[in-house]
ZALUM-970984 format. One record per residue: z, x, y of N, C-alpha, C in turn; residue in one letter. Coordinates in steps of 0.001 Angstrom, whole numbers, plus 500000, padded with zeros to 6 digits. Atoms other than C-alpha are relative to their C-alpha. Layout:
% residues N
ZXYZXYZXYa ...
This chain:
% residues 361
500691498768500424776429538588175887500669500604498756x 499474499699500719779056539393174026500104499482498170x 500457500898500977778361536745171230498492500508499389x 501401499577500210774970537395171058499610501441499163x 499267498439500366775865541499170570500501499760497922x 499461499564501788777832540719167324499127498965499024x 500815500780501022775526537890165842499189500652499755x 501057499587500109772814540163166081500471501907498995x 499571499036500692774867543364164703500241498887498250x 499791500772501111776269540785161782498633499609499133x 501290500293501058772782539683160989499389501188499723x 500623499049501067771548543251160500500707500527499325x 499262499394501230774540544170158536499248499195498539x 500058501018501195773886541091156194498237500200499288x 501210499404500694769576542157156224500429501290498914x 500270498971500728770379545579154901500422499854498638x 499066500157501356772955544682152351498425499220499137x 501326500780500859769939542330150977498813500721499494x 501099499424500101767016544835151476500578501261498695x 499376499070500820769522547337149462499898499213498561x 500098500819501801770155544600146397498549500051499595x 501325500040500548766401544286146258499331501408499988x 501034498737500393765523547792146260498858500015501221x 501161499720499084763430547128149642499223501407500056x 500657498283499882763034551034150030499455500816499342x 500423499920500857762248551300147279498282499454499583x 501223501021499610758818549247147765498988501274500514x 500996499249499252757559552313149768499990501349499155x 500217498591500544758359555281147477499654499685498220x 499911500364501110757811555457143710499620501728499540x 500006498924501106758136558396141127499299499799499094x 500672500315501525756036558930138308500095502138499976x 499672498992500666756180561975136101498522500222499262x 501596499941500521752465563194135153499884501344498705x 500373498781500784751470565667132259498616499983499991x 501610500144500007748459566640132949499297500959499113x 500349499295500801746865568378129989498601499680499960x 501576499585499741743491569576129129498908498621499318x 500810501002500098742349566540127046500762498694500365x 499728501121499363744666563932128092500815500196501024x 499177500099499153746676562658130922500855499003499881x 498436501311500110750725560484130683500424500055500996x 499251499696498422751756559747133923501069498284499469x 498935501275500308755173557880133547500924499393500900x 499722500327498799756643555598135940501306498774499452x 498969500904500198760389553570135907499894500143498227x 499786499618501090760598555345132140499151499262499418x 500880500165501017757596553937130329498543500588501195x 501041499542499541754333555237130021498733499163500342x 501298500986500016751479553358131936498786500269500197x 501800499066500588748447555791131540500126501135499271x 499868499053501217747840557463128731498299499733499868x 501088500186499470744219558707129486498916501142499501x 500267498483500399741712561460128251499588500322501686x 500857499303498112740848563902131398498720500304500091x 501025499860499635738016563463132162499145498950500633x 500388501237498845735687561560134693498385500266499665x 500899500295500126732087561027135108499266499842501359x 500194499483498840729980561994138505498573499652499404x 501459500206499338726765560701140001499203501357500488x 500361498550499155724925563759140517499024500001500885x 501009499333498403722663563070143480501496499792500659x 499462500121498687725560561366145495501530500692500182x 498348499867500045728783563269144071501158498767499563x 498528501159500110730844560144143728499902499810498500x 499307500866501283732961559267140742499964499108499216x 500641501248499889731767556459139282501350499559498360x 499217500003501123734396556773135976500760501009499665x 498645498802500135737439558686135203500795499038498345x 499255500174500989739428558444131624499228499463499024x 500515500553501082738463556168128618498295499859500689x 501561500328499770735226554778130279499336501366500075x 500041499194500407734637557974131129499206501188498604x 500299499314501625734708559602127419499090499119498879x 501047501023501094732608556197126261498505500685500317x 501091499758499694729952558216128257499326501332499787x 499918498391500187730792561762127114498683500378498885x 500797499810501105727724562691125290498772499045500129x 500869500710500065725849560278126128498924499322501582x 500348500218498419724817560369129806498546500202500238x 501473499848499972721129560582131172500057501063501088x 500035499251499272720031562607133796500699499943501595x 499134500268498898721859561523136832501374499882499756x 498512499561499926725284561372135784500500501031499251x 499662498787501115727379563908133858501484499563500019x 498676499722500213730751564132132562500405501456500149x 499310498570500003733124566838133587501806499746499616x 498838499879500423736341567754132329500813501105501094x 498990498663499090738928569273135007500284500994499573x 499081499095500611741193571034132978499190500983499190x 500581498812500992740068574191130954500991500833500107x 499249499119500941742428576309128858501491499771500823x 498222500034499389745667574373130944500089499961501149x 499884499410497856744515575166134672498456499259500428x 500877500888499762742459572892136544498472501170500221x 501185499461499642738952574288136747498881499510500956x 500791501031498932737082571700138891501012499357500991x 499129500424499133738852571183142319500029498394500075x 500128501211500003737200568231143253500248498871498949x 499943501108500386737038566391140203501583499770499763x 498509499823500220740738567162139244500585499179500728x 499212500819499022742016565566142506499239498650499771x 500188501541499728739532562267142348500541499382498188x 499857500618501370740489561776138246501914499875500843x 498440500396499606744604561954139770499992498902500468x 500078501120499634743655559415141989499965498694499482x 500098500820500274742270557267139949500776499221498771x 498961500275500909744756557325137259501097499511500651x 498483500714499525747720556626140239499519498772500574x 500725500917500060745113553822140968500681498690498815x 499265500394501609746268552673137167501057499196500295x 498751500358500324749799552325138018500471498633501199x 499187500963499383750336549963141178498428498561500097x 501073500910500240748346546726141296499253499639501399x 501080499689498726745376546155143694500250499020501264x 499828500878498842746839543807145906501140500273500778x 498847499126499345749556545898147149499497500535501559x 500746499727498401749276546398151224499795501161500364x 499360499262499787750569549396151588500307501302498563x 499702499170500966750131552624148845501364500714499970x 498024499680499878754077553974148072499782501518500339x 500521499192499951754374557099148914500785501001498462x 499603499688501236754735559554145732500640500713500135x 499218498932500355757509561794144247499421500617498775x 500908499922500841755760563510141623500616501132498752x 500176498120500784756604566393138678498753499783499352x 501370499860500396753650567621137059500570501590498805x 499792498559500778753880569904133956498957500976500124x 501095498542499982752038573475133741499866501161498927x 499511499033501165751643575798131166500720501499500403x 499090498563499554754158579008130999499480500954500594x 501114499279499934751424581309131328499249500025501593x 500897500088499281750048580039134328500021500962501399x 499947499405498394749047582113137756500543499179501208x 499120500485498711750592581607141363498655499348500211x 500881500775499625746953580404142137499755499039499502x 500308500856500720746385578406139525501160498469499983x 498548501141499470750159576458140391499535499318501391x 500571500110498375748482576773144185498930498157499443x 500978500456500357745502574786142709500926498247499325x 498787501175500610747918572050140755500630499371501017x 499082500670498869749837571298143463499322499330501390x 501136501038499397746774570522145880499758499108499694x 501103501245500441745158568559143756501201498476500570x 498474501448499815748728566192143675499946499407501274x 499703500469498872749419566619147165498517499424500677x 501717500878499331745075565110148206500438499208499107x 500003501012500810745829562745145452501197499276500788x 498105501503500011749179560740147046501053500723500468x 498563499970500432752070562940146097500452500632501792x 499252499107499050754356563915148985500588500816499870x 499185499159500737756681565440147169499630500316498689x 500741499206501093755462567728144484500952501093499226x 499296498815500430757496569617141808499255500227498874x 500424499695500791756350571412139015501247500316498421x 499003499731501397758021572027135609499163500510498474x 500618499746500747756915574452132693500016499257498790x 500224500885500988755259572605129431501331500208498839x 498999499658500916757801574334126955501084499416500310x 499054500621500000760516573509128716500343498269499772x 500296500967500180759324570012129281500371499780498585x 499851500126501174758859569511125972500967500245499047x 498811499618500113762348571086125131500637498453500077x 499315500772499593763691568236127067499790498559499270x 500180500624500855761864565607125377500235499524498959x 499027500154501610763009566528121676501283499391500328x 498757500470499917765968565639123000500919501087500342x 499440498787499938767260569953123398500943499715501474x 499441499882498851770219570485125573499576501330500669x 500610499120499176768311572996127963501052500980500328x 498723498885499092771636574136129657500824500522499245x 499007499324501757773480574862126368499332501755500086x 500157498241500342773966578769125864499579500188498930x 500473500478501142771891577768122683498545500374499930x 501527499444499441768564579634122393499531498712498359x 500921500928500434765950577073120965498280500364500378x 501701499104500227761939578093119923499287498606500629x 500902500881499874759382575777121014498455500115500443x 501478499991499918755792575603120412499156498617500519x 500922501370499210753733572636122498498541500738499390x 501255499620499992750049573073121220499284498817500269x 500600501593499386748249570726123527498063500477499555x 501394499896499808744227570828124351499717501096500178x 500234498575499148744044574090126236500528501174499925x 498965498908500282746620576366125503501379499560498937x 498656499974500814749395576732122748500967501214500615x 499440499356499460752564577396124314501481500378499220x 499065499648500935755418579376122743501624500631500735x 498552499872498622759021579608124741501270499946499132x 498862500148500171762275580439124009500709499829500842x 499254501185498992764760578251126262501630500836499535x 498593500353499675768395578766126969500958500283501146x 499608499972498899770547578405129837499239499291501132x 500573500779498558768474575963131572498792501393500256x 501486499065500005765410578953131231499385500310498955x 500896499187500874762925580542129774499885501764499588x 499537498412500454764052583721127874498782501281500059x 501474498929500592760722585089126266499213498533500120x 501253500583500028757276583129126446498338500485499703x 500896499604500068754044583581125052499045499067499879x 500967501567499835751107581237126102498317500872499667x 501181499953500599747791581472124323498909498959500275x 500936501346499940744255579722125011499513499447499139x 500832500131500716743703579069122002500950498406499454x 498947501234500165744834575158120844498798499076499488x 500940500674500412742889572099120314498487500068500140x 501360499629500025739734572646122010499668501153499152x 500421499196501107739244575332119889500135499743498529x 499942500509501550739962573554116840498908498981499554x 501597500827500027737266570909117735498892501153499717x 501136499201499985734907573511118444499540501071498582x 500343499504501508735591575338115091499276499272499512x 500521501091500806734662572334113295498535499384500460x 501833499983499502731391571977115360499500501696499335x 500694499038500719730763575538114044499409499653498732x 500124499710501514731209575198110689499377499148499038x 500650500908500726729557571958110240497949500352500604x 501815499754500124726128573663111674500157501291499059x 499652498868500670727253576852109767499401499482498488x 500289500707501015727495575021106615499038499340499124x 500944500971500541725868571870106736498935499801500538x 500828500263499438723395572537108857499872498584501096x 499952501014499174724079569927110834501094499546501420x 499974500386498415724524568898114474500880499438500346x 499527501095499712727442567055115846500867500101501870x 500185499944498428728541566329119448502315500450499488x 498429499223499833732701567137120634500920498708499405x 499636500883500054733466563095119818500279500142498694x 499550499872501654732698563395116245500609501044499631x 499410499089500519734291566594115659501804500192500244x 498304500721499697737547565272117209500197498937498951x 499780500647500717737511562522114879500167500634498834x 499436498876501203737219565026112123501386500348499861x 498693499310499900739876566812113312501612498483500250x 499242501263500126742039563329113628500159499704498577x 500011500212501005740950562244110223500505500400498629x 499911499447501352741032565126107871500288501245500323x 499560498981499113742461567749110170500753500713499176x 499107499578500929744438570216107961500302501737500330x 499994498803500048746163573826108085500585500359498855x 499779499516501242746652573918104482499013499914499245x 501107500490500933743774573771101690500548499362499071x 499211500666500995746211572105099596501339499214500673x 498649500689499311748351569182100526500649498886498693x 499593501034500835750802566777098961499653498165500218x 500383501873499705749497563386100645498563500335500872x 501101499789499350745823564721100915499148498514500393x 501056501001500234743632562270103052499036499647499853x 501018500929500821740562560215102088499007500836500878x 501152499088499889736949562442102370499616499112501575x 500405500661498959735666561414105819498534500248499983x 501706499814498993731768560714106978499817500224500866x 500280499883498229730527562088109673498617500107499978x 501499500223500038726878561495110902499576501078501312x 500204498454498971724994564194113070497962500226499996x 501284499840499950721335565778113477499713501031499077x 500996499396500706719702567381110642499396501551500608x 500940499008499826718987570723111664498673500817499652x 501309499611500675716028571378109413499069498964500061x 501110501109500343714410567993109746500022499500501554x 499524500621498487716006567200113407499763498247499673x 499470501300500280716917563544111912501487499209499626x 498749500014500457719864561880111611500557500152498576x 499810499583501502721711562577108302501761499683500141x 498481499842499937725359561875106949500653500577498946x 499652498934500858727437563964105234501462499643499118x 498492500351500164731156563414103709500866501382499976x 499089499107499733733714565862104488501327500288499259x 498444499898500189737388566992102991500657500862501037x 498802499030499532740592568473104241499924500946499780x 500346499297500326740098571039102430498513501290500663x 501386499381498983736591572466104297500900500159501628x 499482499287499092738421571910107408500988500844500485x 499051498728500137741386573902106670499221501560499560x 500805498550500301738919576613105897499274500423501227x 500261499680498949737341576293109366501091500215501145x 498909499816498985740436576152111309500962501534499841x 499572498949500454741610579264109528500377501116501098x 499953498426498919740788581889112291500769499240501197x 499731500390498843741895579723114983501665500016499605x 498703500137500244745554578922113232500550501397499798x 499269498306500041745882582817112438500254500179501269x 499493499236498564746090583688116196501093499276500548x 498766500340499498748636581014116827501229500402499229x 498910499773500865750568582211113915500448501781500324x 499514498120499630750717585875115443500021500064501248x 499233499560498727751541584843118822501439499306499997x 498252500568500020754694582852117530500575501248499262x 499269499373499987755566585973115981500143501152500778x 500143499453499288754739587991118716501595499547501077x 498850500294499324757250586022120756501607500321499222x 498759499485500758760021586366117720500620501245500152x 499540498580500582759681590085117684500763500210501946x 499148500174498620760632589599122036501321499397500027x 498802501170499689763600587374121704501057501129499500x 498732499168499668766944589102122137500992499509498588x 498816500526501282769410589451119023500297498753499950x 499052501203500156771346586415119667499502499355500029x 501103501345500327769045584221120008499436499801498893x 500140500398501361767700585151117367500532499613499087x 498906500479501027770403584433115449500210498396500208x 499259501167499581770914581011117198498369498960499706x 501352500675500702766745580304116092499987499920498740x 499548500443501710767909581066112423500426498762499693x 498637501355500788770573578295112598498847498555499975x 500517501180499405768071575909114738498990499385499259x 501197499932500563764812576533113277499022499905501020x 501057499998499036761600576039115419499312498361499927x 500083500966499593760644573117117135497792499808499927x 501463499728499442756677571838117571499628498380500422x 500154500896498995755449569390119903498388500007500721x 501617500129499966751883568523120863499048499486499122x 501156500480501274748703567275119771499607500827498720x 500532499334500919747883570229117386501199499681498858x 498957500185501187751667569646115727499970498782498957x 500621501001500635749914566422114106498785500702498579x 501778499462501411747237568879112044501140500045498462x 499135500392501107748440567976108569500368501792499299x 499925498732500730750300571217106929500846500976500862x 499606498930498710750966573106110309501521500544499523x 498649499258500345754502572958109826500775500737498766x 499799499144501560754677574086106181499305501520499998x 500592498293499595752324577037107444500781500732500946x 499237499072498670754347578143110331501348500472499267x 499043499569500949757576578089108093500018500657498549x 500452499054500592756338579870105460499605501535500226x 500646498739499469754709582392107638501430501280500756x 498852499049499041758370583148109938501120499631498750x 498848499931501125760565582142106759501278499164500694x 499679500958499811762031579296108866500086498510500522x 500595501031500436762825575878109151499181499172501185x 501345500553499315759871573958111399500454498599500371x 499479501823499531760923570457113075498736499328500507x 500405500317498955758228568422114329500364498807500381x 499899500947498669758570566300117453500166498474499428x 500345501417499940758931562508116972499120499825500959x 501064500459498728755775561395118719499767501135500776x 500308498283499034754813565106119520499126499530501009x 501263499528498919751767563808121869500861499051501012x 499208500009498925754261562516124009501270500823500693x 498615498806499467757420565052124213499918500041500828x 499892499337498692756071566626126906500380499042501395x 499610501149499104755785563591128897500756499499499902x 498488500789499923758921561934128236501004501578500587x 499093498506499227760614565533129220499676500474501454x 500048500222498551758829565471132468501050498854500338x 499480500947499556759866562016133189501785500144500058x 498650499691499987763481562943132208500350501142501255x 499901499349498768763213565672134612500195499613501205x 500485500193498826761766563862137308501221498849500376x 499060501186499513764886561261137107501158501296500479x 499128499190499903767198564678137057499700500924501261x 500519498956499554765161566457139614500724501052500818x 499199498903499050767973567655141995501226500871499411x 499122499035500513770200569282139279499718500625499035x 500985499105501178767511570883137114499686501642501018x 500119499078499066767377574635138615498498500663499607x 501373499580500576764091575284136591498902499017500743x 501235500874499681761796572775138691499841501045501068x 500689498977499275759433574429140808499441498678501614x 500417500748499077759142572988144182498868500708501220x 
């Protein structure tokens, strides 16, 4: 009996040691780090990113069901018939559609493990949020995660995120500015000590920069164009200066004729759309100094030395940062690969999660 006793202790010493080298336990849990913003979604898993997605899905409207979430999705945005529709979760940063919110999570953590897996892992999750946001609206975020998979659910604000990303030491007694201007909201945070000093979060960001540019081209040119082409605009010839030093090449854009209701195409400059984006870039430029005139002496002094950081899809509009530093009289950094920061500063989080005192559990 006694034999038997230790062969059978010996052989599960010698399993575990094995199931440990291979990471067995690993088999059942898995982390990923999600930013879920208003037009796209980066959910990042073992430090690279393996969906990088716009938000938005696509719904059968007699039977409810999902039928497309992300790229496919946005191939249909605009172009749907009477039975399906595209909806977009997110609006101005905070999920607005329960349901679809939770089945587009799904199908993006769908994305990450492959379909022949027995057994779904169970998730550890952060999820960024904008500064700004309500206790309901966090309530609402954190459902969606936990019906989607996650077991464990933390949250972490976009600024800071995005702090972490640049590469900023967070916990440094080092006050540091940072503007994220994603889809939904442009967010404006001053960081130090591992917090958030002063913050001022605005809805005003990309969707509203598309949507200018749908104004101003029926304003204008009389003519019609859907949210696809006016994003490409704003990609192309996107500008917050009327004058640049590496202006680019006139873009076409094609649309409906408002006086003839036929198609028609037009050619565009930088120039025109820095004239439509005008009103929209003034309000972000007077809530970053809105936040300046909040920030505590020393910091301020320690944002002189630093300068101001910017991070997000809008920190790509050609000019931005020559307008923002001009406007506060200092110097403007942007992001390497601003439309990721945020998400690589989750993910950094989500490897740090138990000695970060700013995650929100």
């Amino acid at each position: 009996m006694y034999f038997y006793t230790t062969l059978f202790n010996n052989n599960r010493l010698t399993l575990q040691k094995r199931y440990r080298k291979m990471g067995f336990f690993n088999l059942f849990t898995q982390e990923v780090a999600i930013d879920l913003g208003t037009a796209n979604t980066l959910i990042i898993s073992n430090d690279k990113v393996i969906v990088d997605e716009p938000s938005i899905v696509a719904q059968d409207r007699k039977s409810g069901k999902i039928v497309a979430v992300g790229k496919r999705a946005m191939q249909m945005h605009g172009k749907t018939h009477k039975d399906i529709e595209t909806i977009r979760p997110l609006k101005d940063g905070v999920i607005a559609d329960f349901y679809a919110a939770e089945h587009m999570i799904r199908g993006f953590i769908k994305m990450l493990n492959p379909k022949n897996r027995l057994l779904p892992p169970a998730l550890k999750m952060v999820i960024c949020i904008p500064s700004g946001i309500t206790e309901v609206e966090k309530r609402a975020v954190k459902d969606s995660a936990e019906h989607a998979g996650g077991k464990e659910v933390y949250l972490i604000h976009e600024p800071m995120a995005a702090a972490i990303g640049i590469g900023i030491d967070v916990l440094e007694p080092m006050g540091n500015m940072i503007i994220d201007i994603g889809g939904g909201t442009s967010e404006i945070a001053v960081i130090a000590l591992g917090g958030i000093v002063c913050d001022k979060s605005i809805r005003v960001a990309g969707d509203d920069f598309t949507n200018d540019i749908m104004d101003y081209m029926r304003r204008q040119h009389n003519l019609l164009i859907g949210e696809r082409s006016a994003e490409m605009i704003k990609i192309e010839v996107g500008a917050a200066l009327p004058e640049l030093d590496n202006p680019p090449e006139d873009f076409a854009v094609q649309g409906r004729d408002l006086m003839t209701g036929t198609p028609r195409e037009i050619v565009v400059t930088y120039s025109e759309i820095a004239q439509a984006l005008e009103k929209s870039i003034s309000k972000v430029e007077e809530a970053i100094l809105n936040a300046l005139e909040m920030t505590p002496p020393e910091l301020s002094a320690d944002i002189y030395k630093t300068g101001i950081y910017l991070a997000g899809g809008g920190a790509l509009l050609r000019g931005l940062d020559k307008r923002i530093s001009a406007k506060t009289k200092l110097p403007v950094h942007v992001a390497e690969d601003p439309l990721r920061a945020v998400a690589r500063g989750t993910g950094i989080a989500l490897k740090n999660r138990h000695k970060l005192p700013f995650l929100i559990k």
